[in-house]
Structure formats: structure tokens, C-alpha cells
N, C-alpha and C positions, 0 to 999 in steps of 0.2 A: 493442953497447950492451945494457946488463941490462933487463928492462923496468920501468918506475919508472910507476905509473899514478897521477893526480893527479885526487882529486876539487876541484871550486871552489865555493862557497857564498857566497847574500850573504844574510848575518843580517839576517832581516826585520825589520818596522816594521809595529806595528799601528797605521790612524789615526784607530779609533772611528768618531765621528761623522762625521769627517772623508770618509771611505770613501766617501760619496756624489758627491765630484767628484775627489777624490786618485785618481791613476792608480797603477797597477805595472809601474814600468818594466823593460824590459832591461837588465840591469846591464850599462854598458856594460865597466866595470873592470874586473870577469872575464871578459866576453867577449874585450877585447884579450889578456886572461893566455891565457885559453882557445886562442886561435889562433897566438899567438906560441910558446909551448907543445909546441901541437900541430905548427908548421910545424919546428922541431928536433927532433920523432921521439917524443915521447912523448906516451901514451895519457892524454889530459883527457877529462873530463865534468864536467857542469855540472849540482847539481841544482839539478832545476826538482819541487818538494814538488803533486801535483795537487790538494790542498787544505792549504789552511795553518792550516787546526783540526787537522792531524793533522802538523802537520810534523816534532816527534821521532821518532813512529812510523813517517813515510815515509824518513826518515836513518835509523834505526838500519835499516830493511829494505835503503837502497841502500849502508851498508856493508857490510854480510854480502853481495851479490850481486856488489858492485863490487870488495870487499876492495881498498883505495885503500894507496898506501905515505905519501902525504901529502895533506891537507885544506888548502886555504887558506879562507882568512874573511875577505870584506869588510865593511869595520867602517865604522858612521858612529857619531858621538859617539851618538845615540839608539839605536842598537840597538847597542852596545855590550854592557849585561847580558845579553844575549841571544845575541850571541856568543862569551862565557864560559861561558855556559849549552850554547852547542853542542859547544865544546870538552870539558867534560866527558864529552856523549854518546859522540864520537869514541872518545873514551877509554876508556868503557865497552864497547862494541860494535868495538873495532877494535882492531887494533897501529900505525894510522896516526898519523906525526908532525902536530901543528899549525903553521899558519902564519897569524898575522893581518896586514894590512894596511890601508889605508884612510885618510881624511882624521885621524882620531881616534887612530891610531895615529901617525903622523907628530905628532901634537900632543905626545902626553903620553908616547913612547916608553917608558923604563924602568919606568915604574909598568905599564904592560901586563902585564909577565913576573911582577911582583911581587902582582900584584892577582889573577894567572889560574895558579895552578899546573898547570892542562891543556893551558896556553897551549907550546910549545915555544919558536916562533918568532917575529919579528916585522919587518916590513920597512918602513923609516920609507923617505918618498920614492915614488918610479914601481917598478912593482912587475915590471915586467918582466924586467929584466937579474937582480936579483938574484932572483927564484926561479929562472930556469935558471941561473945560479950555484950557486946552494945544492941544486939538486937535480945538477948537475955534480958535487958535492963529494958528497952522500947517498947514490953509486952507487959512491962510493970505500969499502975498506977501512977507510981511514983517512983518512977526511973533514980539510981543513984549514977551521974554519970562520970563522978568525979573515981569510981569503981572502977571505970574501965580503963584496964592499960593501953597504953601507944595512942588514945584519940585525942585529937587537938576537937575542941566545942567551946559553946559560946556559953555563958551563964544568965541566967535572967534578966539582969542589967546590958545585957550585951559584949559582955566582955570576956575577952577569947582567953581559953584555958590549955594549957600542954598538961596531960596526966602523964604518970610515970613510965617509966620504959616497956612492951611488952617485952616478956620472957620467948626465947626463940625455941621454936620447936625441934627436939633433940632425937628424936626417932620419925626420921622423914616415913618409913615404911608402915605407920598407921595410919598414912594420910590417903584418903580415897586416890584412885588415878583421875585426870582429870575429866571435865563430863564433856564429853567429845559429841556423845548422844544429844544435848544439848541443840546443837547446831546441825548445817549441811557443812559435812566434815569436806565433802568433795568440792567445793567453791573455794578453799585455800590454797596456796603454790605457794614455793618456797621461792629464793633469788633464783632463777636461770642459772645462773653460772656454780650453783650447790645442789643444781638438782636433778638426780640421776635416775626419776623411777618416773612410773606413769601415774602413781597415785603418792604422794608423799607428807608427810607429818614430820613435828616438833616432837621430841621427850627433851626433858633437866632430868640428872639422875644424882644432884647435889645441890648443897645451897649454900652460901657465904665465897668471900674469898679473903684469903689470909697476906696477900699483896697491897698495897698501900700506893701506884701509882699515881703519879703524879695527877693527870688529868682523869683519873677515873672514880667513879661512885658507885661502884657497881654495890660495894659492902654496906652502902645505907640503908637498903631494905634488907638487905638479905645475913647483915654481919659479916665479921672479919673471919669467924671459925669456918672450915670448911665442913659440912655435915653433910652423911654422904648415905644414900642410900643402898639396901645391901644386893648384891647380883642377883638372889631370888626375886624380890623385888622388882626387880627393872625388867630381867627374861620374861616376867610373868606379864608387865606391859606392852614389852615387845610382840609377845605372842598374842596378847589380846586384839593390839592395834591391828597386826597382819591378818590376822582372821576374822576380825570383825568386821574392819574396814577395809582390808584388802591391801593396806599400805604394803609399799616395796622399796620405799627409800626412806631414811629416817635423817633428821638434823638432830643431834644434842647438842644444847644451848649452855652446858656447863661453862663455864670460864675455863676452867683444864680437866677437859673429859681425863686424861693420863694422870693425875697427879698423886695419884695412888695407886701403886704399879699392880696388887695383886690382881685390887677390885677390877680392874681395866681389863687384865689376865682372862678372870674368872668369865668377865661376861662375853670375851672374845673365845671362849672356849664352849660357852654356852651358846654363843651364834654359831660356830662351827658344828654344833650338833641340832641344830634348829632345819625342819624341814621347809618351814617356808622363808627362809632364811632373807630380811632385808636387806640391801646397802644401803652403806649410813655415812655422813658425813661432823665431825666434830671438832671442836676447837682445844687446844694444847702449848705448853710454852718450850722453845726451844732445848733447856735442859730441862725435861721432864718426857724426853722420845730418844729412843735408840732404833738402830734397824731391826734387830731381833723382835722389840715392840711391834714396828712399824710393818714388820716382818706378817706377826700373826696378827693384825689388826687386820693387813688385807688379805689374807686367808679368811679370815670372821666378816668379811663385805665390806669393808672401810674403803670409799671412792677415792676421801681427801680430807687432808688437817688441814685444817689453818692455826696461822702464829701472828702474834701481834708483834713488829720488830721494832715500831715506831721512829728511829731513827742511825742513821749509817755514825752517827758519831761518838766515841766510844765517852766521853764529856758529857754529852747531852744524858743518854743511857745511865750517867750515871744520877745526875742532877735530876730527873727526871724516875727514879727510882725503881728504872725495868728491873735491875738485877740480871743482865745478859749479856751477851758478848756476841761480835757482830762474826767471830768467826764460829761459837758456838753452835747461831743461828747458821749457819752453811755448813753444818757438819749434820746438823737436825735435817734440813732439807734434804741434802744428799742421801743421810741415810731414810726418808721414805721415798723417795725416787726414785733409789735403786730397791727399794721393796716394791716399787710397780706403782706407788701412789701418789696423785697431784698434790699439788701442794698450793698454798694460799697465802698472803704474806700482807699485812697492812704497816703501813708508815703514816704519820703524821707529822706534816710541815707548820710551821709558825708557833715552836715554843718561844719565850719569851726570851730563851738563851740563842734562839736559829739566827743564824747568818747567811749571807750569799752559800760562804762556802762549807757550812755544815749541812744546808740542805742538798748542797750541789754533791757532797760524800752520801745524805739518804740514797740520793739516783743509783750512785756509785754501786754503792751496797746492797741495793737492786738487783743489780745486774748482776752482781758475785757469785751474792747467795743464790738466785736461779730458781727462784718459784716458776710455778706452771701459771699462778698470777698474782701480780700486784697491784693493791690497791692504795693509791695517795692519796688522804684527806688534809683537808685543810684543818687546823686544832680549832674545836669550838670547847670555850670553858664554859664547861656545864657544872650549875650550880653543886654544891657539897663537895665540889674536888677541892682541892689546895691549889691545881693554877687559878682557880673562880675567886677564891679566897684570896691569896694572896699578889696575882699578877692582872686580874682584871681591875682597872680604874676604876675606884665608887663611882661619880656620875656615869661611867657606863651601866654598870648596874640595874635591870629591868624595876620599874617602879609602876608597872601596872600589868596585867593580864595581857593586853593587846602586845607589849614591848617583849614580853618571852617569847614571841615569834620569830624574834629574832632568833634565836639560839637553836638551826637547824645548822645540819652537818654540811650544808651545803655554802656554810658563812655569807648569807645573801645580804648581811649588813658593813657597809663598807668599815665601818668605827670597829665591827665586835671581833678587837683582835689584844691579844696580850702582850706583841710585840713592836717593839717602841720603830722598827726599821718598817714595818711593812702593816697596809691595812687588809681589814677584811676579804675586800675583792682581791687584792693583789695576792693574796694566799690561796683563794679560791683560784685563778689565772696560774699561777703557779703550780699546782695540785695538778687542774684538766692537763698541764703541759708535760708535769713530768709524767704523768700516766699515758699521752702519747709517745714520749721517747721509748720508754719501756716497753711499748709492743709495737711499736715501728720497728721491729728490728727482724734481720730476718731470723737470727738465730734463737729470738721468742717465736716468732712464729711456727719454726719447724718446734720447735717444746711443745707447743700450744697440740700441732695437728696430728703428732705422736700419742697423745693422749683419747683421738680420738677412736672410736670403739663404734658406735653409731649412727644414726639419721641423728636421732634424737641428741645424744652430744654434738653432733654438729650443728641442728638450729640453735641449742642454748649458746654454744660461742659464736654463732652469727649474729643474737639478739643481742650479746653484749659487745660485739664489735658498732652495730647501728648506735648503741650509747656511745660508745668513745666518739662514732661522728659527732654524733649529736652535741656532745660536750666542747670535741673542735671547733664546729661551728657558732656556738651560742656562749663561748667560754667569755668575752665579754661582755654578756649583758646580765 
């Protein structure tokens, strides 16, 4: 085998203000590429940029040192211009091919190749199978590229090709764990207000989701099926990360770590016997938690779920196809609070159905249900949902690289709103405000100082109390 060496990059995201409780996570997505990769015989690396004021200058030095045959780029919708932006440098400083993938590429496929002349490649779906595919085919003479599944390329006339669907992979547990060795594992942190250890790490212990929400795409790279990896599996990561790395708090990034009540069981039974046993923090949907759950989950180191409730309006919830119930969601919370554990609760203002007084019932419903915290975003439609699809205005619609800048969470474009009553900023204004009512209160705040346990708990809700200033003060500009 010829040697094929693959650099992986994940195009950053600056989060400003934000910075102060936003973590940097381990990309878990090139880590998986990274190991999978690596476990078939070819040379990966992973930059990791040691400051990110200088991150052209630190890529164009680790092409020239690395001299890479091909670059992948994970893409999210917000750093998208950014990842057009790298590709260029590649281009500049290299003879290495490009390859993007990512949530954002799986949305809006063909317009990638056509928006990014630097761009080569692009793999819509799980990114695994087809880049060693396409680099199986890039070591040939005579590459067949029309062979490989899920990559969007160009043909020798220049004109862009979508090949057939990849097949998704259905035994998550042959896939390497991801290659953490790769990098300085210690230079990531998770959000502040999710993180409860001195050294802390990412696992997924699934993949797809079988939900259909309105505003979400999570199922475009990953499918609708839920594939779940098995308890031996994930304890055997768990245990590797604590003792290799020393980790003592864990995130799971599943969409609903609970959705399968044994496997949840199992591995909560396996932390219970684990000596270096971490706390972990996971995300879960209102009916898919009981206390009895919620019970041994914080027996097994569980700090805190979180639940997406997205709106107090039992109309909206529907139209919008949570499939919950706003008193569901306060019977969920209750029963892990009286199991000892925090709770996390996200809402999103400006669907296209929101009014004064449906968002004025989210606040509401805020307050009911009684998270330890709540977080109000403003709705950004991100491409491949059905609100992008169906409630964003064509001329709004991004019609270049630099214009998907728009589409961060923080709605910093006044137009980019689905709702015909309210724009961009006034959603953003609305959001900073109702997340001040919700913890100006006092009877949040004692919630809030009841949970705390530590120093350490106590700076992470003082660095997120400095954002809520922050957002007070600067909420409109």
C-alpha cells in the first residue's frame, strides 16, 4: 500500500462573549475518522492549532512539515465560511486534495462544491466508509470515483456529481474508540455550567435519531435509525478514558442517552462497580426518565440531564413535532431532582407559529417545570430541517459561503427569522430577556446554590452568571 497521509481539521467557531462559559470540545467526528483511518494502515493526524489567533499561520506551517495527500474539514453550518476559508489555504501551501463533511454538508450538498472552488470533495452522511473508500480509489492510477458512496465531486468537465447513498454502519462496536492520542487531550473543557470534574471529556454511545423535529437535522449525517452501541463497549471506553487520561467527568453527546432503558441500566450498573468511577453529564427526553432511572443514574455519577422542552405551548409542541407534554416535562424534572440531580432545560423562541403570548406561556412554563437551568434561544433555521425548508423565505436563503455566517445561534442577522411578527434581533432581545427573568428570581437562585457542592461548582455558576451580564448589557447590539 502506497503511503496516503490524511490531515483532519475541524473549522473553528469563535464564540466572543460567549467564551467565557463555552467549552472546546474534542471533535469527536474526526476523532472517529481519525482512528478508523488509522486502524486500515494510513498515516492521520489531527491538527490541533496551539493558539487559535494564529490558526492560518499554524496550518500553513503543519502543511509544509506534514505535506498531507488529503485534508478533511468538519463543517457545522456556523463555521462553514471558515471552512472555505481553509480550503483555500490548503490550496495555497499544499498539493493536498480537499474533503468537507459535517452536519452542514449533508444539508445543503451540491451547493458546497459550487460555493467553494477549493473545495474537491464532499461527503454527505457518516463520514467513515466513504473516505476510506475514496482514498482506496485516490491510491489508484485510475481512481473510479463514481464507486464511491455518499461523495458529492466534480467530473472532468467540471461538473458536480452526488453518488449514491452511503450504507450506515450497523455495529457501532467494531469502530475503533476515537484517537484522543492524536492531540493534547488536556487543552479541551467542556461548557462551565456541564462541568463537574478537573479533567473532562466527550463520549456518543449511539448514532441516528428516530425523532423528526421540526427545527432539527441532527438525522442527516447520522439517520433516523437509532444504533446503539453495546455496554461492554462504552465501560471498556469509559475505563480507558479514566485511566489513560485521567478523565473524571464525562459528557454524552447522544440525543437521548435513556432511550433504551436496559442499555442505560446496564452501563449505570457497570459505573456502580467501576473503581475509578467518573461523573457524567447526558442529554434525555422528558418521557424516556423516571425517578427509579434518575434514581440509579445518580448512584452511577450522573451530575445532570438535560431536556429539550423547546416551547411552554401545548399547539406549538404539537406543530412543531416535540411529541411532549409541558406537564410530562415537570414530572421528568421533578422526578430527577428529587433523585438529587440538576437539571437543564432548553426552549426556543420565534417559531413561525410564536406570538407575544405563546412565548410569554415558554417563560411561563419555565418557571413550572423548575430546572436548575434554563436556556432560551432564539430559533435559527438551520439548513435540512423542514422550518429551513418550508418557513424560511427563498431570498433569504444563503446564496454564498460568506452569507451562511449568518445562521449562528446567536441570530446576529436582523432578516434571518421565520417569523412573519418578529425579526432576527428582536428574537435574539427577547431570548437575552427572558433568560434574565428566569434567574432574577429568588426562588432560582436558592435552586441554583442548593446544588452547590464545591469551589469549583461555585466558580462554574459565577462564570455563567458574568454571561447573563454580559448578555444584559450588550443585548442590543
Amino acid at each position: 500500500m502506497p503511503e496516503f497521509r490524511i490531515l483532519l481539521i475541524e473549522a473553528p467557531y469563535a464564540y466572543k462573549k460567549g467564551s467565557i462559559v463555552v467549552g472546546n470540545y474534542f471533535p469527536l467526528g474526526i476523532g472517529y475518522l481519525a482512528a478508523f483511518l488509522r486502524q486500515k494502515g494510513y498515516p492521520v493526524k489531527i491538527f490541533q492549532p496551539a493558539d487559535n489567533k494564529r490558526f492560518d499561520q499554524e496550518l500553513m506551517e503543519s502543511l509544509r512539515n506534514y505535506n498531507p495527500d488529503l485534508v478533511g474539514i468538519s463543517v457545522m453550518t456556523s463555521t462553514y465560511p471558515k471552512a472555505i476559508n481553509i480550503c483555500g489555504i490548503i490550496k495555497k501551501n499544499s498539493n493536498a486534495r480537499t474533503i468537507m463533511g459535517g452536519h452542514h454538508i449533508s444539508a445543503v450538498k451540491k451547493e458546497v462544491l459550487e460555493q467553494s472552488p477549493d473545495t474537491d470533495f464532499a461527503v454527505v452522511g457518516e463520514g467513515e466508509l466513504t473516505m476510506l473508500d475514496l482514498i482506496n480509489e485516490l491510491i489508484k492510477s485510475s481512481p473510479d470515483l463514481k464507486s464511491v458512496k455518499g461523495l458529492l465531486w466534480r467530473d472532468d468537465k467540471g461538473n458536480i456529481q452526488e453518488n449514491e447513498k452511503q450504507t450506515l454502519i450497523k455495529d457501532l462496536d467494531k469502530l475503533p474508540f476515537p484517537a484522543r492520542d492524536l492531540v493534547d487531550i488536556s487543552r479541551f473543557r467542556l461548557h462551565s455550567y456541564i462541568d463537574f470534574g478537573k479533567k473532562s471529556a466527550t463520549m456518543i454511545t449511539s448514532r441516528g435519531c428516530p425523532f423528526k423535529c421540526l427545527f432539527c437535522s441532527s438525522h442527516l449525517t447520522m439517520g433516523s435509525e437509532y444504533r446503539f452501541r453495546s455496554v461492554e463497549n462504552v465501560l471498556a471506553e469509559i475505563t480507558e478514558i479514566t485511566n489513560k487520561y485521567k478523565i473524571d467527568h464525562i459528557v454524552f453527546e447522544d440525543d437521548t442517552m435513556t432511550l433504551k432503558r436496559d442499555r442505560i441500566e446496564g452501563i449505570c450498573n457497570g459505573l456502580i462497580k467501576m473503581k475509578n468511577r467518573p461523573s457524567w453529564y447526558c442529554l434525555s427526553r422528558v418521557d424516556a426518565i423516571d425517578y427509579d432511572l434518575a434514581k440509579l443514574m445518580k448512584k452511577a455519577g450522573c451530575k445532570m440531564i438535560a431536556f429539550g422542552i423547546e416551547s411552554g405551548s401545548p399547539e406549538i409542541l404539537k406543530k412543531i413535532k416535540k411529541g411532549i407534554s409541558i406537564e410530562r416535562a415537570k414530572e421528568a424534572v421533578k422526578a430527577c431532582s428529587d433523585a438529587g440531580l440538576r437539571t437543564q432545560c432548553t426552549f426556543i423562541l420565534g417559531f413561525p407559529f410564536d406570538d407575544e403570548k405563546t412565548m410569554e406561556m415558554t417563560l411561563e412554563a419555565a418557571k413550572n417545570i423548575g430546572p436548575t437551568i434554563a436556556i432560551f434561544f432564539p430559533l435559527t433555521p438551520y439548513p435540512g430541517t423542514e422550518v429551513y425548508e418550508k418557513y424560511l423565505p427563498r431570498e433569504l436563503h444563503p446564496k454564498s459561503g460568506e452569507e451562511w455566517g449568518k445562521f449562528v445561534m446567536t441570530c446576529n442577522n436582523s432578516e434571518l427569522s421565520t417569523n412573519e411578527r418578529y425579526s432576527g434581533n428582536e428574537l435574539k432581545y427577547i431570548s437575552n430577556l427572558w433568560n434574565r427573568k428566569f434567574y432574577f428570581r429568588f426562588k432560582q437562585v436558592i435552586i441554583i446554590f442548593k446544588t452547590i457542592n464545591n469551589v469549583s461548582d461555585f466558580m462554574n455558576i459565577f462564570r455563567g452568571f458574568l454571561y447573563l451580564i454580559q448578555q444584559m448589557l450588550f443585548s442590543n447590539q
